[in-house]
C-alpha positions as CSV (number, residue, x, y, z in Angstrom):
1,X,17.7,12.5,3.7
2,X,21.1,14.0,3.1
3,X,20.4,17.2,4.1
4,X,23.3,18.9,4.7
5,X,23.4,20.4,8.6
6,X,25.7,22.5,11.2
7,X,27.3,20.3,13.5
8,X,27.3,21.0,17.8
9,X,24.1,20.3,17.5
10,X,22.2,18.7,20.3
11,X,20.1,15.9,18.7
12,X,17.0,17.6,20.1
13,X,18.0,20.5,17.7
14,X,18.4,18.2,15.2
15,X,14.9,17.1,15.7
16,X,13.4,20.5,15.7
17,X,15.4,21.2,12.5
18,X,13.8,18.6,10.6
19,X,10.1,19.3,11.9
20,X,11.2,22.9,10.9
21,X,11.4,21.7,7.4
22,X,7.9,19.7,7.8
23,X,10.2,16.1,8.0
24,X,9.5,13.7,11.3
25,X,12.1,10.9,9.9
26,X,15.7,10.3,9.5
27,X,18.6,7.6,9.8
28,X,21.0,7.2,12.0
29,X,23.5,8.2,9.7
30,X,22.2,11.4,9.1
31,X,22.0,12.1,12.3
32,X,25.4,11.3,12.9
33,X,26.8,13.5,10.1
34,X,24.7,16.6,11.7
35,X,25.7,16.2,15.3
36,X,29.0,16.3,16.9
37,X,29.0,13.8,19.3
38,X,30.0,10.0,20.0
39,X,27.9,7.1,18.6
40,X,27.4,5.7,21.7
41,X,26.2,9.4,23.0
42,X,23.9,9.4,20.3
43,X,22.7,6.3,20.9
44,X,22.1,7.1,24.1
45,X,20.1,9.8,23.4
46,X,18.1,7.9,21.1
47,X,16.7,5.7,23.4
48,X,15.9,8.5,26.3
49,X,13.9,9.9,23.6
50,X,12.8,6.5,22.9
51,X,11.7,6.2,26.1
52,X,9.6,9.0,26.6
53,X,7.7,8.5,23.3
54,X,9.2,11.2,21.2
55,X,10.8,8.7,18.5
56,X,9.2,4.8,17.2
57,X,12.2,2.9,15.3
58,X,9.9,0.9,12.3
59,X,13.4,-0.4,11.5
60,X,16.9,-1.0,12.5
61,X,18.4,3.1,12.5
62,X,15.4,4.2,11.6
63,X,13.4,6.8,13.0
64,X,10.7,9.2,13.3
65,X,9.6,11.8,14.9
66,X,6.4,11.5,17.5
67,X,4.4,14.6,17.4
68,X,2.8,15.4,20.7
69,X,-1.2,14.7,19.3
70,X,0.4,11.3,18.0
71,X,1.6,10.3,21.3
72,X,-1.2,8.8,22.7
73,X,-1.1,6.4,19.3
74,X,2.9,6.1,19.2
75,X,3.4,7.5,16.0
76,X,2.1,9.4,13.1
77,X,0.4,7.5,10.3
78,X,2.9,5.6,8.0
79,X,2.1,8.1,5.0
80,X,4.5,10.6,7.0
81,X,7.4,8.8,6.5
82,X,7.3,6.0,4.0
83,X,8.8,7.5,1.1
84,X,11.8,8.2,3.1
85,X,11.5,4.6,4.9
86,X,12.0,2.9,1.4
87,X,14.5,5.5,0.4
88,X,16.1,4.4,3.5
89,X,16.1,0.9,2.4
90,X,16.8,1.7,-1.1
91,X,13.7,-0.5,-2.6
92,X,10.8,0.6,-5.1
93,X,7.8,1.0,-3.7
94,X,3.7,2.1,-4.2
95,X,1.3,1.6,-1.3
96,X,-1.2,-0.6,-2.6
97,X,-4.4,-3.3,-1.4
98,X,-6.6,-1.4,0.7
99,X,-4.7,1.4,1.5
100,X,-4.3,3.0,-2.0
101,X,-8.1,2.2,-2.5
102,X,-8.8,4.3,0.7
103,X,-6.5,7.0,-0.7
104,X,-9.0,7.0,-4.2
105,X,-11.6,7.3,-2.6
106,X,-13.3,4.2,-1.0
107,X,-14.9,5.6,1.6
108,X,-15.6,2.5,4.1
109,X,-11.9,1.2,3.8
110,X,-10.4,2.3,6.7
111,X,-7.7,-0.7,6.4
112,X,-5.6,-1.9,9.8
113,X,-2.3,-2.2,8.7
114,X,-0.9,-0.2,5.7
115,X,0.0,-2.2,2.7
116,X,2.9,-1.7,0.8
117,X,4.1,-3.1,-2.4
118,X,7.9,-3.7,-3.0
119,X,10.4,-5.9,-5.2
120,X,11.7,-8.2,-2.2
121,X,10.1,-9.9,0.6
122,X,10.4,-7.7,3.5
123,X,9.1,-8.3,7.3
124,X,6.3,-6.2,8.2
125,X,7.0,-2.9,10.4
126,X,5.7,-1.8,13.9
127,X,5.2,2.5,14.8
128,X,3.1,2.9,17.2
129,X,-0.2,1.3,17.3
130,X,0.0,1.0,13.1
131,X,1.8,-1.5,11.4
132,X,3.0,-1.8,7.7
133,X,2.6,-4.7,5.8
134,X,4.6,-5.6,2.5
135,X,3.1,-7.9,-0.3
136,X,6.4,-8.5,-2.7
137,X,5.3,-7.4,-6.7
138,X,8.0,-8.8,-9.3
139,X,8.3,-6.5,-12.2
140,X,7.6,-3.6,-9.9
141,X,8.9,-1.4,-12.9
142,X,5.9,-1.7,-14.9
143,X,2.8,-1.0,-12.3
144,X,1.0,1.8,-13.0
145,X,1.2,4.4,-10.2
146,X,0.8,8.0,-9.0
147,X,2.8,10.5,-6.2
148,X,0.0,11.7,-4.2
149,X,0.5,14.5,-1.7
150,X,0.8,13.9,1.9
151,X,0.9,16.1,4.8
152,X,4.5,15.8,5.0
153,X,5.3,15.4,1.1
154,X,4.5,12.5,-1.3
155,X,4.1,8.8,-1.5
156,X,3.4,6.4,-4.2
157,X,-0.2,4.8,-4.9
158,X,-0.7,2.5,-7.5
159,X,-3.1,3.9,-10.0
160,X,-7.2,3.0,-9.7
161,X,-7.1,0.8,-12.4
162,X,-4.0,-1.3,-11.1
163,X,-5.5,-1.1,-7.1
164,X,-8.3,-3.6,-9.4
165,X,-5.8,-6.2,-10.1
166,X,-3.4,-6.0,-6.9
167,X,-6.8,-6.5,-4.9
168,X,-7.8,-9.7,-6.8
169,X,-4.3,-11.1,-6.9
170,X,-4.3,-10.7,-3.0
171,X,-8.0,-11.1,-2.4
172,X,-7.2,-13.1,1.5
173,X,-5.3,-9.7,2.2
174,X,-8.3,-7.5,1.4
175,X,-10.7,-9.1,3.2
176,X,-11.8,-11.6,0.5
177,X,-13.9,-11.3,-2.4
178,X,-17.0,-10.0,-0.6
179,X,-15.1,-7.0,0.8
180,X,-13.2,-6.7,-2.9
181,X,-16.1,-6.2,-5.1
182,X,-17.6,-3.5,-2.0
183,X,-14.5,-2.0,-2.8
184,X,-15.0,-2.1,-6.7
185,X,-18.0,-0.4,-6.1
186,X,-16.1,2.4,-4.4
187,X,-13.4,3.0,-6.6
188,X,-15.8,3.0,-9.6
189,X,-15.6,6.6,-10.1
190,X,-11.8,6.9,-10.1
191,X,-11.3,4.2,-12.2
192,X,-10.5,4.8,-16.4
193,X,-12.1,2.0,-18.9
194,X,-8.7,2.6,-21.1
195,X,-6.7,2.8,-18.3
196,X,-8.0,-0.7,-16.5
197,X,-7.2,-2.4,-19.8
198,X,-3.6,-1.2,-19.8
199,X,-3.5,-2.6,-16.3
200,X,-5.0,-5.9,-17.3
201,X,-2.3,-6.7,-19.6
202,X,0.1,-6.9,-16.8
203,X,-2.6,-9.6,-15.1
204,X,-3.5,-13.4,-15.5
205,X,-6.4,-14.1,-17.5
206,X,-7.8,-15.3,-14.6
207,X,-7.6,-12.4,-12.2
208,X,-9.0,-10.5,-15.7
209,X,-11.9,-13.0,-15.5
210,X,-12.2,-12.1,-11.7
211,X,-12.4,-8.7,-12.2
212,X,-14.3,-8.4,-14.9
213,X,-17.3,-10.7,-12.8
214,X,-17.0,-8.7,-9.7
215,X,-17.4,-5.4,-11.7
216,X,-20.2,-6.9,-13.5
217,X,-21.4,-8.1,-10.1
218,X,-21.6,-4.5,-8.7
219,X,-23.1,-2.7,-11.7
220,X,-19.9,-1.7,-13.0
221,X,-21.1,-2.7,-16.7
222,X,-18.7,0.5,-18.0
223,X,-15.8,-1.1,-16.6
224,X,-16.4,-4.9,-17.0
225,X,-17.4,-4.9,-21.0
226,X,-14.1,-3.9,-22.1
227,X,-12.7,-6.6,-20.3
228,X,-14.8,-9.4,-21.9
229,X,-13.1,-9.1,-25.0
230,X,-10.0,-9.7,-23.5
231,X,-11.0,-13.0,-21.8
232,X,-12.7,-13.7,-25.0
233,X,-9.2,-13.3,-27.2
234,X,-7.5,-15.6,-25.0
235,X,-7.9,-19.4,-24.0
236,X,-11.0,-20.5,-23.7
237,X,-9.8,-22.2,-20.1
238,X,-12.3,-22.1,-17.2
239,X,-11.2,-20.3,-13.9
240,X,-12.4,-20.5,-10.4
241,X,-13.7,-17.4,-8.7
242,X,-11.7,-18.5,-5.8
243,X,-9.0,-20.9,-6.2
244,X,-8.6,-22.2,-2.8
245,X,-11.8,-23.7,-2.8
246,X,-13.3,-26.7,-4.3
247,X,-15.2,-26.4,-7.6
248,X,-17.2,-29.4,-7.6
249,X,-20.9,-29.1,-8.9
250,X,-20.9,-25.0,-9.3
251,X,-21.8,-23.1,-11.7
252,X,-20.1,-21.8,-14.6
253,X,-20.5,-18.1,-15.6
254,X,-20.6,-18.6,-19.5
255,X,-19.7,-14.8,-20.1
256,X,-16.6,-15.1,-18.0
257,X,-15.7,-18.8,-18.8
258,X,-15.6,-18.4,-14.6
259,X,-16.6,-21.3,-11.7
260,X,-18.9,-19.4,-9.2
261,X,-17.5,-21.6,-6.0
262,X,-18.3,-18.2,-3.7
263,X,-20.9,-16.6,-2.6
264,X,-19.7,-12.7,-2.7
265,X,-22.0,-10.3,-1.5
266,X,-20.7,-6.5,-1.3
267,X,-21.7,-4.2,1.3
268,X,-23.8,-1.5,-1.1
């Protein structure tokens, strides 16, 4: 975005222009700086185009580019363009949940929407058939992520080790605990014993204790012992596996001071 172009430009050169340069999204502003017409012709140009299923608008004066093979779907997968989507709306950002586990490797998750990460509650996004979904993360700033390469750039991913925490925190938005410790088992091989530590220090005991069980659970016994001398250092409070469920007469898991009011069983 920013780009500087030659004007008298038809807004279909435009859009060749940017595919040119391996980009299928842009703002209305840019578009109005690189061609020489009226708003309202641009506008109406826009929505001919709109119309015939060559540009999706996720957001208000933004656009992208629709492919011919991503016609049929509406739109190209969100990993296209969301770097320049949250440029657009000048937030911070990591895809995160499901969607950054399926990027590191867990091979089953093949998530519906595509979860993003950001600093302010924001309305989820329509392009096409997909749909983006935000989950707000205060302190943003101090997650641990990585810019992976896409086929039109980069993106940001949270790191392995913090994908463990964000999935526990928002366990009713990855499928609950069953489908979170399948994915555990997945990401096993991605994730660093130092590196999930550092990324525990930015979570609750609780969602430590969590993780720590449902690593254990899976046969992760690399991954979960350095995290039992965390809990250990800390108040010796019980947790609940699941907190929106009741934890009369369950059992307590002595090694992670955790109720077992769930029944999680992983798809290995």
């Amino acid at each position: 975005m920013g780009h500087k172009r030659k004007r008298h430009q038809k807004v279909s050169g435009f859009i060749e222009g940017l595919q040119s340069d391996g980009r299928y999204s842009f703002s209305f502003e840019e578009l109005a700086r690189a061609v020489d017409a009226s708003g309202i012709a641009l506008q109406s140009a826009i929505r001919r185009l709109k119309k015939k299923g060559h540009l999706v608008s996720p957001h208000r004066e933004f656009f992208v580019i629709v492919p011919a093979e991503y016609r049929g779907i509406g739109a190209p997968p969100p990993s296209w363009f969301i770097d320049e989507l949250m440029a657009f709306l000048s937030r911070p950002y990591y895809v995160g949940l499901l969607s950054a586990a399926a990027v590191h490797g867990a091979a089953h998750q093949h998530p519906q929407v595509f979860q993003v990460a950001t600093s302010l509650p924001t309305a989820s996004m329509i392009a096409g058939s997909g749909r983006i979904e935000f989950f707000r993360k205060r302190r943003i700033e101090r997650v641990a992520t990585m810019r992976v390469k896409t086929d039109t750039g980069y993106m940001t991913v949270s790191t392995p080790e913090a994908t463990v925490f964000d999935l526990i925190r928002h366990a009713h938005a990855s499928g609950h605990l069953s489908n979170v410790a399948t994915v555990l088992a997945e990401l096993g091989e991605a994730i660093d014993p130092e590196k999930l530590v550092s990324s525990a220090a930015l979570a609750s005991r609780p969602e430590v204790q969590r993780a720590g069980y449902l690593l254990q659970l899976v046969g992760l016994e690399s991954l979960a012992a350095p995290l039992v001398e965390l809990v250990a250092s800390g108040r010796k409070r019980c947790a609940l596996l699941r907190p929106d469920v009741s934890a009369e007469g369950m059992p307590v898991d002595k090694r992670w001071n955790l109720v077992i009011n769930e029944d999680v069983e992983p798809d290995l």
